[in-house]
ChimeraX commands (.cxc) that place a marker at each C-alpha (Angstrom):
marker #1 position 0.00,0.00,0.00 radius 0.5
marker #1 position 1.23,3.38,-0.94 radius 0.5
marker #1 position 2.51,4.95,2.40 radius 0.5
marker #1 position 1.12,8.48,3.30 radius 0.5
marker #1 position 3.16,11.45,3.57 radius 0.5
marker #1 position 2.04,14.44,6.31 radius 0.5
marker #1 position 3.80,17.85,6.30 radius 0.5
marker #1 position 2.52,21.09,7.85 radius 0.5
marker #1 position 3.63,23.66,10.10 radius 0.5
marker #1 position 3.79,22.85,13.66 radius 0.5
marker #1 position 0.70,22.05,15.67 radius 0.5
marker #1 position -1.27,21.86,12.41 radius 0.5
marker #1 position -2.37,18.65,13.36 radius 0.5
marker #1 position 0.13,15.85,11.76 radius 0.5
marker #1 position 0.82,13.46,14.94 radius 0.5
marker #1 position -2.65,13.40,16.07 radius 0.5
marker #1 position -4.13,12.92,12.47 radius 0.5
marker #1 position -1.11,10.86,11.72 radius 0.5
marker #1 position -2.42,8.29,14.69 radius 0.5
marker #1 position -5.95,8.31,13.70 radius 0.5
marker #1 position -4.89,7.41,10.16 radius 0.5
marker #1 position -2.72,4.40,11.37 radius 0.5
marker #1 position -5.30,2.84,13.47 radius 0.5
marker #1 position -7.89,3.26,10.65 radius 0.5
marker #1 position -5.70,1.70,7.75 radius 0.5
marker #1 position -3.30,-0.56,10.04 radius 0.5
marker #1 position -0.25,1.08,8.95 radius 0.5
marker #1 position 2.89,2.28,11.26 radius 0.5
marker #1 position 3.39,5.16,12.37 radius 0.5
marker #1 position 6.59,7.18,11.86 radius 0.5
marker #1 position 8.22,10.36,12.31 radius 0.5
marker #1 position 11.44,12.42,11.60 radius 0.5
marker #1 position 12.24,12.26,15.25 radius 0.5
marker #1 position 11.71,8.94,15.28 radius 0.5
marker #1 position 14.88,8.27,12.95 radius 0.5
marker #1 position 16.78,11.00,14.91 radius 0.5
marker #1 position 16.48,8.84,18.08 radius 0.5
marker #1 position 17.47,5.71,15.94 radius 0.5
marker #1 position 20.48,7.82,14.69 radius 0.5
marker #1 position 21.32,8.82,18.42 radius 0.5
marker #1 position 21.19,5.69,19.60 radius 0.5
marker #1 position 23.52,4.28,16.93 radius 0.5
marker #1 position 26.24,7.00,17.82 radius 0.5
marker #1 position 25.52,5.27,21.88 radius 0.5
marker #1 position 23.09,8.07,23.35 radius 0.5
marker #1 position 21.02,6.24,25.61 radius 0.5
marker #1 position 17.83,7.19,23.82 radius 0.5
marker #1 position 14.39,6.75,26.55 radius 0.5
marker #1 position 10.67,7.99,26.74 radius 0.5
marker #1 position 8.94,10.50,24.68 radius 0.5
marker #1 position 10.67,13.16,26.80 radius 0.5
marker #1 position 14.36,12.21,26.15 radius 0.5
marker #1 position 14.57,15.16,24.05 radius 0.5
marker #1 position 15.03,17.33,27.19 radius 0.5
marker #1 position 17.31,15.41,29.17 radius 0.5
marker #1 position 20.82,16.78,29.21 radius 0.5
marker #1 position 21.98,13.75,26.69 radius 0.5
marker #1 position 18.88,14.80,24.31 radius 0.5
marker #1 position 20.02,18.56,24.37 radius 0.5
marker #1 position 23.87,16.75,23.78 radius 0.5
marker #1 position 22.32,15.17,20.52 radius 0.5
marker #1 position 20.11,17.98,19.68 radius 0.5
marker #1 position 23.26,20.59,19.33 radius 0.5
marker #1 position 25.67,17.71,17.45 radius 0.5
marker #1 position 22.68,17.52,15.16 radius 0.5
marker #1 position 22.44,21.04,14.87 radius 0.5
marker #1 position 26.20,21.25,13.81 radius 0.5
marker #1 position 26.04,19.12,10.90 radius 0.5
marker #1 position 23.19,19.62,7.86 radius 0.5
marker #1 position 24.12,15.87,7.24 radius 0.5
marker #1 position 22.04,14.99,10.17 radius 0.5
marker #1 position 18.69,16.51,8.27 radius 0.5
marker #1 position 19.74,14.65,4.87 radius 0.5
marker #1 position 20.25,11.12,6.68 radius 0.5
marker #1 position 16.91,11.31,8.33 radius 0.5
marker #1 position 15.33,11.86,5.04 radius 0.5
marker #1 position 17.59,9.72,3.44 radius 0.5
marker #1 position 16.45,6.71,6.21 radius 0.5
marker #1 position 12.44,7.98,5.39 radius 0.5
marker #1 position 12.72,7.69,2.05 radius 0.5
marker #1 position 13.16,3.86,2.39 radius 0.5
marker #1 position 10.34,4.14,4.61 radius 0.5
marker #1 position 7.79,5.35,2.60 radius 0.5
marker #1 position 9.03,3.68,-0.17 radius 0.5
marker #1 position 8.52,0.12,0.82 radius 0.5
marker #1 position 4.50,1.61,2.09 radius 0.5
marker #1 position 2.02,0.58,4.26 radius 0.5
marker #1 position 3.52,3.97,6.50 radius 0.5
marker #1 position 2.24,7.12,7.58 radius 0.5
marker #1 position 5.10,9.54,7.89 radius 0.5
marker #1 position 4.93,13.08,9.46 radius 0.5
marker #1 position 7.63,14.93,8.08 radius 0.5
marker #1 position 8.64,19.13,7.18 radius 0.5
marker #1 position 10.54,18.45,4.23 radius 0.5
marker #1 position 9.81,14.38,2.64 radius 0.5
marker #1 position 7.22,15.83,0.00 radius 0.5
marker #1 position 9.48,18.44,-1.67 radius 0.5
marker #1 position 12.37,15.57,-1.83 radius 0.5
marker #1 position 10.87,12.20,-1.90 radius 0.5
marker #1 position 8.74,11.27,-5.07 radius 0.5
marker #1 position 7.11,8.47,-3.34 radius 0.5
marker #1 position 3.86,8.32,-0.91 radius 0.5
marker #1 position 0.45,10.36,-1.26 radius 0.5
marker #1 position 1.32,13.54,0.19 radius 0.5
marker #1 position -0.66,15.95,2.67 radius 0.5
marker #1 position -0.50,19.57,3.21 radius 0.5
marker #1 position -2.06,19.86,7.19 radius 0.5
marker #1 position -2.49,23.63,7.33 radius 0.5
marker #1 position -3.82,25.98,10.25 radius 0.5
marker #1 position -3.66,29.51,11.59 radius 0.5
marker #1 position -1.06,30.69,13.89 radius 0.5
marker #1 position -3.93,31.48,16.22 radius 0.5
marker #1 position -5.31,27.45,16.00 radius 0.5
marker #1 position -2.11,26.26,15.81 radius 0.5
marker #1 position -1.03,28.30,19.43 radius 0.5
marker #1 position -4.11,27.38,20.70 radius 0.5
marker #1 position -3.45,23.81,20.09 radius 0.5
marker #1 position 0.32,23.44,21.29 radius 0.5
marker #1 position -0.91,25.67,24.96 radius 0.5
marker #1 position -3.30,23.01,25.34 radius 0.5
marker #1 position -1.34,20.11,24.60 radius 0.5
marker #1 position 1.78,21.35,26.95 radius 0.5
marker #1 position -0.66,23.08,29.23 radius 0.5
marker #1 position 1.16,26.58,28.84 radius 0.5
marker #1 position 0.53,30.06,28.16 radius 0.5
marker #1 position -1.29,31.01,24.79 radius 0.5
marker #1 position 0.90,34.27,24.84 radius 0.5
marker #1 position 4.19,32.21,25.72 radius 0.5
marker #1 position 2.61,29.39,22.87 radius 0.5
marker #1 position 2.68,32.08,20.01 radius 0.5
marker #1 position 6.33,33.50,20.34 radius 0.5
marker #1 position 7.24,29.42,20.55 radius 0.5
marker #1 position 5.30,29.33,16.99 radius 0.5
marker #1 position 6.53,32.09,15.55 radius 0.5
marker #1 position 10.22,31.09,16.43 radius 0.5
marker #1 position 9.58,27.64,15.03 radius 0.5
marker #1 position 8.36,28.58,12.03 radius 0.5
marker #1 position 10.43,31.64,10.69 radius 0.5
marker #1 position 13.31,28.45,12.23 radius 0.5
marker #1 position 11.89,26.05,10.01 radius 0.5
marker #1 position 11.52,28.31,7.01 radius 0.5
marker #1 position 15.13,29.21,7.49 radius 0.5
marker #1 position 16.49,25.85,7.96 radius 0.5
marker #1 position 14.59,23.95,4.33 radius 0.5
marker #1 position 15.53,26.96,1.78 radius 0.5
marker #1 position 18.86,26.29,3.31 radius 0.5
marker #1 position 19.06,22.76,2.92 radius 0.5
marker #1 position 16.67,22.00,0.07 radius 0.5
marker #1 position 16.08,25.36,-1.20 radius 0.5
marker #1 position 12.25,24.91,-0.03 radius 0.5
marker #1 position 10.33,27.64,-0.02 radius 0.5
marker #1 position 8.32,25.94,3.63 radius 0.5
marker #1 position 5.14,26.82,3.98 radius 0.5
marker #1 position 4.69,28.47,0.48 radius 0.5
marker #1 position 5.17,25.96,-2.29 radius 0.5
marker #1 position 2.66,23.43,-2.14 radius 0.5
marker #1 position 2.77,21.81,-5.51 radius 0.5
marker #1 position 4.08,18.99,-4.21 radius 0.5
marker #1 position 0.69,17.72,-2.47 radius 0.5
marker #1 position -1.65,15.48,-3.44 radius 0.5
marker #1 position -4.14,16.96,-0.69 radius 0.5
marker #1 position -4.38,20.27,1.22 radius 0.5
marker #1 position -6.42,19.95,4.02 radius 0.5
marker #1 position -7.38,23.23,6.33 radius 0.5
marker #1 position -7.29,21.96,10.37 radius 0.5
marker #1 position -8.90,25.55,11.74 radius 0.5
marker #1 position -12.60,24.09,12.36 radius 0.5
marker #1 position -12.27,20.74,11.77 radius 0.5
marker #1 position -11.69,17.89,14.87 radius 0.5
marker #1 position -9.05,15.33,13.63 radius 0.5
marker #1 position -11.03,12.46,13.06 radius 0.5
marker #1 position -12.97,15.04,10.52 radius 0.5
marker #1 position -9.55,15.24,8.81 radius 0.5
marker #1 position -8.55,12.07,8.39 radius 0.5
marker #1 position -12.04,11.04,6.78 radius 0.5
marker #1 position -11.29,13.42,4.20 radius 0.5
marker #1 position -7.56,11.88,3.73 radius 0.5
marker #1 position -8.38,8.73,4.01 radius 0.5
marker #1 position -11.88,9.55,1.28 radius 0.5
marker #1 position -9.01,10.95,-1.44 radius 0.5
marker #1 position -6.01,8.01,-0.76 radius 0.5
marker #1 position -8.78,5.41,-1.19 radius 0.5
marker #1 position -10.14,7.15,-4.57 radius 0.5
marker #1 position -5.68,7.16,-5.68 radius 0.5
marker #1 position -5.28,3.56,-4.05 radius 0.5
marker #1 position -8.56,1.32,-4.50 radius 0.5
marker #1 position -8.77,-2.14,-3.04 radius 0.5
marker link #1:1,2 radius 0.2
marker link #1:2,3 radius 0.2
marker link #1:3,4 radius 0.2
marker link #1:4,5 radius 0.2
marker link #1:5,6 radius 0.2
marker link #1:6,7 radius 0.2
marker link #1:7,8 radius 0.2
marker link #1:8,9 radius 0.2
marker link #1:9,10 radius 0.2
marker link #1:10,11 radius 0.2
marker link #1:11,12 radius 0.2
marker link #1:12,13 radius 0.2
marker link #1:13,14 radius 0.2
marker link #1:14,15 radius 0.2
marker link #1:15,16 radius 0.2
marker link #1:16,17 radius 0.2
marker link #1:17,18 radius 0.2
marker link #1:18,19 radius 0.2
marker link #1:19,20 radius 0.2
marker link #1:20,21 radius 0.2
marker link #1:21,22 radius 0.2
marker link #1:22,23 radius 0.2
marker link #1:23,24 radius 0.2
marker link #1:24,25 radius 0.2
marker link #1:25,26 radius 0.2
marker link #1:26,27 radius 0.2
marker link #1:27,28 radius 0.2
marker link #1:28,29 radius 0.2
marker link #1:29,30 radius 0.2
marker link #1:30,31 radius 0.2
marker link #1:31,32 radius 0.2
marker link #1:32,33 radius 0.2
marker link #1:33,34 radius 0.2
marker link #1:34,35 radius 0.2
marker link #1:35,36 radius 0.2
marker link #1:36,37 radius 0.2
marker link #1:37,38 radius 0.2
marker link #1:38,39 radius 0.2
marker link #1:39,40 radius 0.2
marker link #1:40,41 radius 0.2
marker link #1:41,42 radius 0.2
marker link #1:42,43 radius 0.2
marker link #1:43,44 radius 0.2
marker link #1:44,45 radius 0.2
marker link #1:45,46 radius 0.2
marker link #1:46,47 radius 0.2
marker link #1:47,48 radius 0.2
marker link #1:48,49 radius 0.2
marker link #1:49,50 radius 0.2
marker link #1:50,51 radius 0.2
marker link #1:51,52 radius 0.2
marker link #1:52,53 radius 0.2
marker link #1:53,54 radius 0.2
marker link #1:54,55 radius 0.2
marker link #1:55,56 radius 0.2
marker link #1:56,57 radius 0.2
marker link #1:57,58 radius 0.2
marker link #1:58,59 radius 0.2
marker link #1:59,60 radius 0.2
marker link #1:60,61 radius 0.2
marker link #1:61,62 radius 0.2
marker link #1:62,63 radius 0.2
marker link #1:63,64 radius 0.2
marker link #1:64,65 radius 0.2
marker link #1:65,66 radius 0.2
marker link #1:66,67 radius 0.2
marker link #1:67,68 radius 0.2
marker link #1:68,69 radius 0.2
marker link #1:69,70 radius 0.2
marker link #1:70,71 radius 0.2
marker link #1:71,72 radius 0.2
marker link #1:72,73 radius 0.2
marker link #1:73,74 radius 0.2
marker link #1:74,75 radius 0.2
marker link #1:75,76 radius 0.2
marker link #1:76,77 radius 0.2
marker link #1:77,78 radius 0.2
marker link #1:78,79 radius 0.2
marker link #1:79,80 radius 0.2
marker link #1:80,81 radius 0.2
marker link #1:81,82 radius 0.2
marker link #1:82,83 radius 0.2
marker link #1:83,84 radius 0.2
marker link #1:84,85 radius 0.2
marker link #1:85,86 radius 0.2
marker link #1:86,87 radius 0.2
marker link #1:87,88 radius 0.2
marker link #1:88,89 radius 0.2
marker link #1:89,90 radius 0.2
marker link #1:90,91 radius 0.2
marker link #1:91,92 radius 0.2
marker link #1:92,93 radius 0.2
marker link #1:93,94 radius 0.2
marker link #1:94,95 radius 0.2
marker link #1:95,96 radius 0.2
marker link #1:96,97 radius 0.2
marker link #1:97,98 radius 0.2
marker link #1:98,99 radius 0.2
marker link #1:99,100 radius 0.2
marker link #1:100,101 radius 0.2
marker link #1:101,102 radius 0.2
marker link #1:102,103 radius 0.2
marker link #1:103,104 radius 0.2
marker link #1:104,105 radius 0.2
marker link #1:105,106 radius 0.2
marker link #1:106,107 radius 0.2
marker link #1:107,108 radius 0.2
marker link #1:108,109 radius 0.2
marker link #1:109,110 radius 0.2
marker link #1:110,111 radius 0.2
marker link #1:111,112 radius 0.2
marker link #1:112,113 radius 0.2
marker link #1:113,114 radius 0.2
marker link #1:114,115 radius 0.2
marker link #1:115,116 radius 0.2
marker link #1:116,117 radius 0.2
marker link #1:117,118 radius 0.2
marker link #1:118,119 radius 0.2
marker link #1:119,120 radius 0.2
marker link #1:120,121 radius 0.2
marker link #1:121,122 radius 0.2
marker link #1:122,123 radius 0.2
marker link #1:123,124 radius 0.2
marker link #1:124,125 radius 0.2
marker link #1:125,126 radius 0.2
marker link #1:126,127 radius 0.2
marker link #1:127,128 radius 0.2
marker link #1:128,129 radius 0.2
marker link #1:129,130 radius 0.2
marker link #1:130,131 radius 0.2
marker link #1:131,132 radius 0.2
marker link #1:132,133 radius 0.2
marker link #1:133,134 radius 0.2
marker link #1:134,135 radius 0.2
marker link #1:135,136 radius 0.2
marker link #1:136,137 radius 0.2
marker link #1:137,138 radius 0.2
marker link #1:138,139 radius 0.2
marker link #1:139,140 radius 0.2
marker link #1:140,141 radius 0.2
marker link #1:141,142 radius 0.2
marker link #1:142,143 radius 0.2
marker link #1:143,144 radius 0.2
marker link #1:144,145 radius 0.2
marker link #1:145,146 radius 0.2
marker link #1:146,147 radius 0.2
marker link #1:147,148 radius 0.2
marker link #1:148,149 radius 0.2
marker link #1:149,150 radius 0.2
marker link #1:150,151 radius 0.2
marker link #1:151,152 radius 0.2
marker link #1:152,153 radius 0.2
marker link #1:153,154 radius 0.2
marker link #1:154,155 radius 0.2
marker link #1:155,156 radius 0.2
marker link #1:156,157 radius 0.2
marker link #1:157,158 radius 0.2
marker link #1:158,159 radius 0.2
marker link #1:159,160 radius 0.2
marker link #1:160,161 radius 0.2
marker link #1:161,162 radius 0.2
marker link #1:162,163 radius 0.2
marker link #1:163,164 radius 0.2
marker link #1:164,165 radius 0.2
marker link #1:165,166 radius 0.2
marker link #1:166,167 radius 0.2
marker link #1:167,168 radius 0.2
marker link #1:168,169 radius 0.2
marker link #1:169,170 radius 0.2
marker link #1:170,171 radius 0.2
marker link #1:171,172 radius 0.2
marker link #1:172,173 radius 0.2
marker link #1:173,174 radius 0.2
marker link #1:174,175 radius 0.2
marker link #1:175,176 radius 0.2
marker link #1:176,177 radius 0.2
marker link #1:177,178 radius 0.2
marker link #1:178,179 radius 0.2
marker link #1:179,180 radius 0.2
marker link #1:180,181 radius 0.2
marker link #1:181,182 radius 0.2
marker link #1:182,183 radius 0.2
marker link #1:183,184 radius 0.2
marker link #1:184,185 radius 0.2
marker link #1:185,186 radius 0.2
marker link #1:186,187 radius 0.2
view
């Protein structure tokens, strides 16, 4: 089965829809930080929980990574396989623009949704949320022209689907995924 490919800015919605997608169509799940943890672990970090990213050994990794673009290019390098083989759904900032393989979806949402969404999820401040936002995304923006010469956020001729998250639950979202990969993938 093709694998689906998720890509939006942060707190559009991609690891929550991504889960709901996975337990509809049986696929795995998998995400960029998933293969940065695999790639830690292989250089001997001692790589544990969901929160391992802010341990002192997570921030160790987190600045190596940041002091080598190679890093970025593996982990889409090791995704690439992924998807290729199928039967995945990958959340990922930059796997449409590179990788020619999967059925790929644009998750897209306000800056005021998306800050709503990430206070609520780490149970902080809206106001603190939004500079957090902002930050990541003029970061993210930034870091793909750099790398891939992606204009993030911008271009997106490279998806299959666009799908708006603003007023929408998740399970709303993936019925309208899941409606458009089963009309590009019948049974």
């Amino acid at each position: 089965m093709e694998s689906i490919v998720l890509s939006g800015l942060p707190a559009a919605g991609k690891t929550t829809v991504g889960g709901i997608l996975c337990d509809i169509l049986g696929f795995k799940f998998l995400g960029g930080g998933d293969i940065l943890k695999e790639m830690a672990a292989e250089r001997g970090f001692k790589v544990t929980g969901r929160e391992w990213w802010d341990t002192p050994e997570g921030v160790k990794f987190v600045k190596e990574r940041e002091s080598n673009p190679n890093f970025d290019k593996e982990v889409d390098r090791r995704l690439e396989e992924k998807i290729v083989k199928g039967g995945v759904v990958v959340t990922s900032y930059t796997a449409p623009w590179i990788i020619n393989a999967g059925f790929k979806v644009w998750l897209g949402g306000s800056i005021v949704r998306r800050t709503e969404r990430m206070a609520r999820r780490d149970g902080t401040d809206i106001k603190d949320m939004r500079k957090v936002i902002q930050v990541r995304d003029s970061e993210n923006s930034k870091l793909y022209k750099n790398l891939y010469n992606i204009d993030y956020g911008r271009d997106l001729s490279p998806f299959n689907l666009i799908v708006d998250t603003n007023e929408i639950s998740p399970e709303e979202v993936a019925d309208i995924i899941i409606k458009k990969y089963r009309e590009r993938n019948p049974r």
